[in-house]
BAFI-360496 format. One line per field, with one value per residue: x, y, z of N, C-alpha, C, CB in turn; residue in one letter. Coordinates in Angstrom, 1 decimal. Glycine has a CB too. Layout:
! BAFI-360496
n.X c(X ...) $
n.Y c(Y ...) $
n.Z c(Z ...) $
ca.X c(X ...) $
ca.Y c(Y ...) $
ca.Z c(Z ...) $
c.X c(X ...) $
c.Y c(Y ...) $
c.Z c(Z ...) $
cb.X c(X ...) $
cb.Y c(Y ...) $
cb.Z c(Z ...) $
type c(A ...) $
This chain:
! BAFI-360496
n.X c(-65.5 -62.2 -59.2 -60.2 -62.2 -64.7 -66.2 -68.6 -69.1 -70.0 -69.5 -68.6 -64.7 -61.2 -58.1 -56.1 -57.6 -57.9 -55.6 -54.7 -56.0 -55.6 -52.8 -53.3 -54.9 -54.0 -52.6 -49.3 -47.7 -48.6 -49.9 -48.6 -46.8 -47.4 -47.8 -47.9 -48.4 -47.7 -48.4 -46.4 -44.0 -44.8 -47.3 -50.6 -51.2 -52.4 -52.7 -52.2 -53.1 -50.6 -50.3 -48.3 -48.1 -47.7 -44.6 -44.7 -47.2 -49.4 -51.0 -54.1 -55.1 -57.8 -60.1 -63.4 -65.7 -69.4 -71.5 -73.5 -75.0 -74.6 -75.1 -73.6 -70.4 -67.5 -64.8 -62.5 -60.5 -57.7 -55.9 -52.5 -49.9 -46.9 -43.6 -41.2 -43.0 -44.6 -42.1 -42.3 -44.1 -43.3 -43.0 -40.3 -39.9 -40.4 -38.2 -37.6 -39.6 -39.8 -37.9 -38.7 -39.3 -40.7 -40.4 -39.5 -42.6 -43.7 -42.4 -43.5 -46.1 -46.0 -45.0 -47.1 -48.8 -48.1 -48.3 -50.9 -51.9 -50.6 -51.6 -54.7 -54.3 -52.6 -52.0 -54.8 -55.8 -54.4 -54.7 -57.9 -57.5 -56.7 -58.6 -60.8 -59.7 -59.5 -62.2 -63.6 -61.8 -62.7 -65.7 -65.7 -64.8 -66.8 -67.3 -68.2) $
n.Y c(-42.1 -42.3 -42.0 -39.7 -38.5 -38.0 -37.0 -35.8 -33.4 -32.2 -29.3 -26.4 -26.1 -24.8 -24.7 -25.0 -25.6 -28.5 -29.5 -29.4 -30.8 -33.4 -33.6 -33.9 -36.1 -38.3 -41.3 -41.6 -43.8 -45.8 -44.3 -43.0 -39.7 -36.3 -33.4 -29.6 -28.1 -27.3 -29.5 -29.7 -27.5 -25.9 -26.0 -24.9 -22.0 -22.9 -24.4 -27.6 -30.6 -32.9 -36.4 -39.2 -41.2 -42.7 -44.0 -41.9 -40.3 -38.4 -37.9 -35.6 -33.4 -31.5 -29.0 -28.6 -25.8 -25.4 -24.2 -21.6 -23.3 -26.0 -27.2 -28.6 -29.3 -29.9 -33.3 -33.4 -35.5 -36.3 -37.9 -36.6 -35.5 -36.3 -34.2 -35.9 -37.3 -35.5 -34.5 -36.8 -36.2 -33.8 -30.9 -31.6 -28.5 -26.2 -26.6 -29.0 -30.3 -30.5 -32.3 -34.7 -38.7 -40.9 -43.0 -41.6 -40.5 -42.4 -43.8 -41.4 -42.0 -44.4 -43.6 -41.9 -43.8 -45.7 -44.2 -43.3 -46.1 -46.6 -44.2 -45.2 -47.9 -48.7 -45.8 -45.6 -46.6 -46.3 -44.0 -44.2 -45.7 -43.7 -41.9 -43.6 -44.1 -40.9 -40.0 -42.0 -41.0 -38.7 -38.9 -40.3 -38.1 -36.7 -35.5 -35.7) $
n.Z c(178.8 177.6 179.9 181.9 184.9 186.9 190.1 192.0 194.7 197.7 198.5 197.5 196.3 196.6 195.0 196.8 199.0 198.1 198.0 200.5 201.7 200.8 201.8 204.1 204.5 202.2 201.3 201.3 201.0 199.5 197.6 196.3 196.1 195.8 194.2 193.9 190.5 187.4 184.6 181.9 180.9 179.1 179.0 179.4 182.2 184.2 187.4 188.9 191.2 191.2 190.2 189.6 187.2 184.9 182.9 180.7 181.3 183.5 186.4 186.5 189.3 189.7 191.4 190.3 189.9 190.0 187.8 185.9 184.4 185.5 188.1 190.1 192.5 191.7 191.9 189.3 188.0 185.1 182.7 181.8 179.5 180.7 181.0 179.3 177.9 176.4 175.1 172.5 170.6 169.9 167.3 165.2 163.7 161.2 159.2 159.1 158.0 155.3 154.5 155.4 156.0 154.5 156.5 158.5 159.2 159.6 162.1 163.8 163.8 165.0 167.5 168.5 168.8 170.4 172.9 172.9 173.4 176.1 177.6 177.9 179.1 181.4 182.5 182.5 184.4 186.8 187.0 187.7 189.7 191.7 191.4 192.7 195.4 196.1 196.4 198.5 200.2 200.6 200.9 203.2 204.5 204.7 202.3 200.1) $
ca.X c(-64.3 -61.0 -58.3 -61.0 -62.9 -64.7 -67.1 -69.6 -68.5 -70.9 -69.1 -67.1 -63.1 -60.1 -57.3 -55.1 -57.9 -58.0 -54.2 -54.5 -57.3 -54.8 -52.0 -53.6 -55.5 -53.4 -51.8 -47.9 -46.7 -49.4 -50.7 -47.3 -46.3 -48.1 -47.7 -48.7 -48.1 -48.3 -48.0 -45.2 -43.6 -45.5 -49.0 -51.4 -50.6 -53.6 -52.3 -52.8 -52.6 -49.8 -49.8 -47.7 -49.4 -46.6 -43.2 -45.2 -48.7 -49.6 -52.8 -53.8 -56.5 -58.6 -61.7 -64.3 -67.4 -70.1 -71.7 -74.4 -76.0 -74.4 -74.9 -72.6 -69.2 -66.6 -63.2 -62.1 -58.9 -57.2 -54.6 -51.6 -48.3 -45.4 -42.6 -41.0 -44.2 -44.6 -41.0 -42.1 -44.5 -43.0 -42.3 -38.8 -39.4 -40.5 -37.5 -37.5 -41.0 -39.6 -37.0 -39.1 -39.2 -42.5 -40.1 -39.9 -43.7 -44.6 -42.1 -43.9 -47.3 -46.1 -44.6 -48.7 -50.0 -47.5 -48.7 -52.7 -52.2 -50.4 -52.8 -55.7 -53.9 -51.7 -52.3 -56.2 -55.4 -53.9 -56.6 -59.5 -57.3 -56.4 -60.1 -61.7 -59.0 -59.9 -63.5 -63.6 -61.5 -63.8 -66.4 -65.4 -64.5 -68.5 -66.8 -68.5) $
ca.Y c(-41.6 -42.7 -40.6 -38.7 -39.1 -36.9 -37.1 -35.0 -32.9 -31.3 -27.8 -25.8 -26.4 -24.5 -25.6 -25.0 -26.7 -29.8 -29.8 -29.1 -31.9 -34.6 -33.4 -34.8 -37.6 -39.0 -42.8 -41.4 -44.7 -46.7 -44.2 -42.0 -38.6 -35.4 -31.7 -28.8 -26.9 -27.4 -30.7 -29.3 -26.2 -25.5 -25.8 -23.6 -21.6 -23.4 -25.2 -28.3 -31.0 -34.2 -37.6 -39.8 -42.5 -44.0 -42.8 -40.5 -39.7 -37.8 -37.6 -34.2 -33.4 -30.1 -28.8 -27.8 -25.3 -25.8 -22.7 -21.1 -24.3 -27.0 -26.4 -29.3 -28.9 -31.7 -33.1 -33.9 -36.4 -36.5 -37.9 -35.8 -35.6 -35.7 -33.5 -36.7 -37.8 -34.5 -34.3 -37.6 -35.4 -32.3 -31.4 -30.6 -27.4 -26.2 -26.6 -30.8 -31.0 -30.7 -34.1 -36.2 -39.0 -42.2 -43.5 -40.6 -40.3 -43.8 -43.9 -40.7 -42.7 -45.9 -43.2 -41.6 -45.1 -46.4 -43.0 -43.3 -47.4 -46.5 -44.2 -46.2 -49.2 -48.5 -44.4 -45.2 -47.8 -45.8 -42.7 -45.1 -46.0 -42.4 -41.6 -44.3 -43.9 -40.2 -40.3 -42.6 -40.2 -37.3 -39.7 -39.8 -36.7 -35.9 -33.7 -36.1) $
ca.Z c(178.1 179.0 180.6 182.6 185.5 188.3 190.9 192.5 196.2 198.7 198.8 196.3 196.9 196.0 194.6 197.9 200.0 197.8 198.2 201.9 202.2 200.5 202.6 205.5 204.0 201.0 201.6 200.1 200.7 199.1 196.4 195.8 196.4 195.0 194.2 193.1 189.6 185.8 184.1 181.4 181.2 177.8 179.2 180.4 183.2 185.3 188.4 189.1 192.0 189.9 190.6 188.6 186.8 184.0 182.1 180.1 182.1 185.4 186.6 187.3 189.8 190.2 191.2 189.5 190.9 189.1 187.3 185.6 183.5 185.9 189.3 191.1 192.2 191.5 191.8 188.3 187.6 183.9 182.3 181.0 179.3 181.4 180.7 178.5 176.9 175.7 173.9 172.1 170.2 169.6 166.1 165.5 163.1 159.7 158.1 158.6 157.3 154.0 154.4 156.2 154.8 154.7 157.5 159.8 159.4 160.5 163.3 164.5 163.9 165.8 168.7 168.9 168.6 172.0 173.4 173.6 174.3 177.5 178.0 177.9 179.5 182.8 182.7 182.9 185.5 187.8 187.1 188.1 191.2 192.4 191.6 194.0 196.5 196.9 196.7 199.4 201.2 200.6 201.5 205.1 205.7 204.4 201.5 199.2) $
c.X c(-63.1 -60.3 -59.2 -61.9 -63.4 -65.7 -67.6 -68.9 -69.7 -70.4 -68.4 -65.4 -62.2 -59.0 -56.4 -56.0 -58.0 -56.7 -53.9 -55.0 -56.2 -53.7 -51.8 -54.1 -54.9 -52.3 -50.8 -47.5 -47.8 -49.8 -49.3 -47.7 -47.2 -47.2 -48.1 -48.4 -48.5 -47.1 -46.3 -45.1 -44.5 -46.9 -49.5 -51.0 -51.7 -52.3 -52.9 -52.3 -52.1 -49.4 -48.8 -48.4 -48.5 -45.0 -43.6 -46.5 -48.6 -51.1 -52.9 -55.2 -56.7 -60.1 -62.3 -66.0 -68.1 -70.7 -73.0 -75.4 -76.0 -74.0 -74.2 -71.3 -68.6 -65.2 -63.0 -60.3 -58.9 -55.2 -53.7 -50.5 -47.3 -44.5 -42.0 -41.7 -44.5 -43.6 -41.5 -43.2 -44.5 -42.4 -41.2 -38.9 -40.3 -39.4 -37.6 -38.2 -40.3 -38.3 -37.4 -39.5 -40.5 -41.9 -40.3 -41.6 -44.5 -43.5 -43.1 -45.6 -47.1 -45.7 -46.4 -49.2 -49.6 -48.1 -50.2 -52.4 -51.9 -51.1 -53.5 -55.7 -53.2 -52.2 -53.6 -56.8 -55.2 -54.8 -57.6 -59.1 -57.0 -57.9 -60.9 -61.4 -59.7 -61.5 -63.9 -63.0 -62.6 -65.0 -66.8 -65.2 -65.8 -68.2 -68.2 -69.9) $
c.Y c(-42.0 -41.4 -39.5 -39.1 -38.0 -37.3 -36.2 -34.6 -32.2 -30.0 -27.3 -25.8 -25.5 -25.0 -26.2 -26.2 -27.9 -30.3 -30.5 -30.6 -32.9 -34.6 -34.2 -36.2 -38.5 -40.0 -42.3 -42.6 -45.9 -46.2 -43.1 -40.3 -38.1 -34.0 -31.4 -28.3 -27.5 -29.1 -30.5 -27.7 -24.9 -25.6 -25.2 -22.9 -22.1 -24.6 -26.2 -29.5 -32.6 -34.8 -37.8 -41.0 -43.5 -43.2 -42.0 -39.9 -39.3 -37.9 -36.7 -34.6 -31.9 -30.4 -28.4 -27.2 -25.6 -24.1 -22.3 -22.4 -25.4 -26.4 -27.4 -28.8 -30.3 -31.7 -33.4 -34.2 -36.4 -37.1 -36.9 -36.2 -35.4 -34.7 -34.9 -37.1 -36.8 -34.0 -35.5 -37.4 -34.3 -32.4 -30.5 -29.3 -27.5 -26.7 -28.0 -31.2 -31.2 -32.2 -34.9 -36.7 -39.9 -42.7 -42.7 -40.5 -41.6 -43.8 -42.5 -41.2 -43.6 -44.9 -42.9 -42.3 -45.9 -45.2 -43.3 -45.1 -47.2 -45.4 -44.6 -47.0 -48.5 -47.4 -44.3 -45.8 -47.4 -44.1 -43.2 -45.5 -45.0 -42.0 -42.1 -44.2 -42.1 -39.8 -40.9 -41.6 -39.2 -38.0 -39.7 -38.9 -35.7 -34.7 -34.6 -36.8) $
c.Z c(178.9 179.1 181.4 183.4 186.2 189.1 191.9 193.9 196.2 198.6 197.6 197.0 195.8 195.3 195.6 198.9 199.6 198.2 199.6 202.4 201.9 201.3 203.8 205.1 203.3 201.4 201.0 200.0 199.6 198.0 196.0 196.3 195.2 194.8 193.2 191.9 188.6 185.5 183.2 182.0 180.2 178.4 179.9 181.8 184.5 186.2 188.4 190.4 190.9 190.4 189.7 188.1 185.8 183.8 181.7 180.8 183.8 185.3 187.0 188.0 190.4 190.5 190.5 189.8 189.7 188.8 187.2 185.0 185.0 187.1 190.7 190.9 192.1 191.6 190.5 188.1 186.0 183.7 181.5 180.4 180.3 180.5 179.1 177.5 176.3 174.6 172.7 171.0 169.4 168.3 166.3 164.4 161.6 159.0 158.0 158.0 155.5 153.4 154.8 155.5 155.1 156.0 159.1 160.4 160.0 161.9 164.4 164.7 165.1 166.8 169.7 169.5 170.3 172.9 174.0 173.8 175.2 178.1 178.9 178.6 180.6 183.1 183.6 184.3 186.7 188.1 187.8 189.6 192.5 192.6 192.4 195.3 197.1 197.3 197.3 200.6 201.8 201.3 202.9 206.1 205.4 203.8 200.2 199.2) $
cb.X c(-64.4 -59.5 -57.6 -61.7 -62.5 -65.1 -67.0 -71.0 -67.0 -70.9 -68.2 -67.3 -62.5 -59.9 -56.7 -54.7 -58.9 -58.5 -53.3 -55.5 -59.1 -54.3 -52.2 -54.9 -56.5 -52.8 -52.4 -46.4 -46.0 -50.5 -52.7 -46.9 -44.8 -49.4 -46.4 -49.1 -46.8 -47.7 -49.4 -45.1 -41.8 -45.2 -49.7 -52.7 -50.2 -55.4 -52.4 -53.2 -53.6 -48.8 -50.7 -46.3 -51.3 -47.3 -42.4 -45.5 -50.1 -48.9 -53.7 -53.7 -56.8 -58.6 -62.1 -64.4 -67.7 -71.0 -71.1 -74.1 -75.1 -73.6 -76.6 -72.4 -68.7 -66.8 -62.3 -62.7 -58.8 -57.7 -54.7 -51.2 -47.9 -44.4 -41.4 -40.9 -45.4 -44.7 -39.2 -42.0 -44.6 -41.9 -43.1 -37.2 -37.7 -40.6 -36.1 -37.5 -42.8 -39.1 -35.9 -39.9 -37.7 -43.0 -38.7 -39.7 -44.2 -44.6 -40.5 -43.5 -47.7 -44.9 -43.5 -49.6 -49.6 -45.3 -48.5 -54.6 -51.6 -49.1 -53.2 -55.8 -53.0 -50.0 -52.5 -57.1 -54.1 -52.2 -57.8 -59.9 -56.4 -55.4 -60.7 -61.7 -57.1 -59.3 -63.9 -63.0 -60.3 -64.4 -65.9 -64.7 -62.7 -69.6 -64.0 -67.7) $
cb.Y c(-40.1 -44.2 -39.6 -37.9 -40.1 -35.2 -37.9 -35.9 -32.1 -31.8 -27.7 -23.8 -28.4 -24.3 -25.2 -23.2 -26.4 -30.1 -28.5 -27.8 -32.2 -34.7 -32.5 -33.9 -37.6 -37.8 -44.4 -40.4 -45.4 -47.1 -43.7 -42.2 -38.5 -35.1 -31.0 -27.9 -26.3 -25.4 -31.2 -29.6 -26.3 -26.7 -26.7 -24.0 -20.1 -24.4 -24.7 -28.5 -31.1 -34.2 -38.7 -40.0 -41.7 -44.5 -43.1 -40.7 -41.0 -35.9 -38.2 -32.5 -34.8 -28.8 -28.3 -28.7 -23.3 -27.1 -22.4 -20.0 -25.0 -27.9 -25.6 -30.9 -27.8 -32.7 -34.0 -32.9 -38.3 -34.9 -38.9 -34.9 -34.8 -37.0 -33.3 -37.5 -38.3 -33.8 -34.6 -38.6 -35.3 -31.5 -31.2 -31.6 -27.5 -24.9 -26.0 -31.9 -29.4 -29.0 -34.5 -36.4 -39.6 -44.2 -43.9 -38.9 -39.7 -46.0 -43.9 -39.5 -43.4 -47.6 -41.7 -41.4 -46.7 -46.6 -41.7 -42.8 -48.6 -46.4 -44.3 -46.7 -50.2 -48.4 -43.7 -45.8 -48.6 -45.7 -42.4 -46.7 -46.8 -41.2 -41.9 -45.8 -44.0 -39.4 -40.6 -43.8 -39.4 -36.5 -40.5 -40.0 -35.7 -35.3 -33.3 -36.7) $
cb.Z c(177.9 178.6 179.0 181.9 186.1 188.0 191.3 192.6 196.5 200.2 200.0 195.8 197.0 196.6 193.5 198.7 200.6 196.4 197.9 202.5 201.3 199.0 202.8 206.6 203.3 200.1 201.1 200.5 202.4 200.0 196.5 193.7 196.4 195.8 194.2 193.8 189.5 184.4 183.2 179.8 180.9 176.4 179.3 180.7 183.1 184.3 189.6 187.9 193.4 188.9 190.7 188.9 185.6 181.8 181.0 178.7 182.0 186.0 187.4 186.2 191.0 189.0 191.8 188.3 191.6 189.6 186.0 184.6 181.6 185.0 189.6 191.1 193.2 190.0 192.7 187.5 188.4 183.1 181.7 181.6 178.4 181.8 182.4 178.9 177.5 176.5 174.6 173.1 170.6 170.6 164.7 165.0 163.1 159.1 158.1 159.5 157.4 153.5 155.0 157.2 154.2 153.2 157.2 159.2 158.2 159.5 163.3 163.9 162.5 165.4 168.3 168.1 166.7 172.3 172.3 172.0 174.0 177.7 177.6 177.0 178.5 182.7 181.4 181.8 185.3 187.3 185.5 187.0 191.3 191.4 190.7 193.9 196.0 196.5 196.1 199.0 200.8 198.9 201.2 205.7 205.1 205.8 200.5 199.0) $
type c(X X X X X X X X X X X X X X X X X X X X X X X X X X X X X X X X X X X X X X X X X X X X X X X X X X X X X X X X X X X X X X X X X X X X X X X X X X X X X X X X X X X X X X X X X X X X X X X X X X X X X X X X X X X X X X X X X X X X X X X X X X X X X X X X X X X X X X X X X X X X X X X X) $
């Protein structure tokens, strides 16, 4: 699946100690700057650690313990909306639904359609390279 990736860890991790772990380990000049919190302002109140990945996508990256069925733990990376990429979406309201016109509705089609290509294309690009980069980290530091 695109936009998603994860891979397997030896221990269960926090969200602070995955933060902590990149802190010390994480190339800033080679793979950019991080932090911690919520992708928009609008979405869930789950934390998360945010790369940047395009104009509209971040990569988020959490842990995930593993549970009752599935008993590994993992890091899991996804693509998100940025703040921007999220307005480019948003509907403006009931009351416009009733003027919009065939034009409005395909520019909001062709906006979707630039939305999941960059995605897919650069977003997934930069997922798959945050993904190998830390998994290699973990790797060495025998998290992984």
């Amino acid at each position: 699946m695109k936009g998603m990736d994860s891979f397997e860890i030896k221990q269960p991790m926090t969200l602070a100690e995955l933060a902590s772990f990149m802190e010390e380990h994480w190339d800033k000049e080679q793979y950019n700057d991080f932090f911690v919190g919520n992708p928009t302002s609008e979405s869930a109140p789950d934390q998360y650690v945010i790369l940047p990945a395009t104009e509209n996508y971040s990569v988020l990256v959490y842990p995930k313990s593993g549970g009752l069925f599935k008993k590994t733990d993992k890091i899991k990376l996804a693509c998100a909306y940025t703040p921007d990429g999220a307005k480019k979406l948003v509907w403006k309201g009931a009351s416009r639904a009733k003027y919009e016109t065939v034009f409005d509705k395909a520019k909001k089609a062709k906006n979707a359609k630039e939305l999941n290509d960059e995605m897919q294309g650069p977003g997934d690009e930069m997922l798959r390279s945050y993904s190998a980069c830390l998994k290699k980290l973990m790797q060495e530091a025998g998290l992984a």
